[in-house]
N, C-alpha and C positions, 0 to 999 in steps of 0.2 A: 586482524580487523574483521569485526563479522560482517557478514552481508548485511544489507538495507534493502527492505520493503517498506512498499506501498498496501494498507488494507482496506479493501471495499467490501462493503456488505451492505443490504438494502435494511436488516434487522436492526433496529438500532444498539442492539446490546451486546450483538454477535463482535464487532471489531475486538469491542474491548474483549471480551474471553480468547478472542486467536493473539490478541495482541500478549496477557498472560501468559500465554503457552509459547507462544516463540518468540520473549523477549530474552530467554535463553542464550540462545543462539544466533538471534538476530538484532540486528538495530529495525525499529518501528519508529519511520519516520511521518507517519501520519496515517489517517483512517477517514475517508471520507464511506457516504451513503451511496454511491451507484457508480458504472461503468465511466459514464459522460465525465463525472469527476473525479475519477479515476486519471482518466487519460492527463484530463489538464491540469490535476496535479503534480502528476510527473512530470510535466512538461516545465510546471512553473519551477519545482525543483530542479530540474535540470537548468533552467536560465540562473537561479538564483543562489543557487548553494555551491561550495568551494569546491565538493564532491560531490557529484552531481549522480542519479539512481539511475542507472542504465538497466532496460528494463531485460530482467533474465525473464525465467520460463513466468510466464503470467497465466494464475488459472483463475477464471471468470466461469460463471454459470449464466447462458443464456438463456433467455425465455422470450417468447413471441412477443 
């Protein structure tokens, strides 16, 4: 079973090239535009899905 992420990026185009490169290895269960929907997408997938994405190591880039 591969793991399952969540990808955010604020670039619109970036999701999709990471999504590319670790569909590999992973399940890409969606790609939203910034942190805030980030969160509440996981969140919503955790209510909503039969397997639900518990969130491993999460790496975000913050900015002021």
């Amino acid at each position: 079973m591969k793991a399952r992420v969540l990808l955010a990026d604020d670039h619109p185009r970036f999701p999709e090239m990471e999504a590319r490169l670790l569909e590999p290895e992973f399940e890409v269960v969606g790609k939203v535009g910034n942190g805030q929907a980030l969160i509440e997408e996981a969140m919503r997938l955790n209510r909503t899905s039969s397997s639900p994405i518990y969130p491993c190591p999460f790496l975000m880039e913050l900015r002021p």
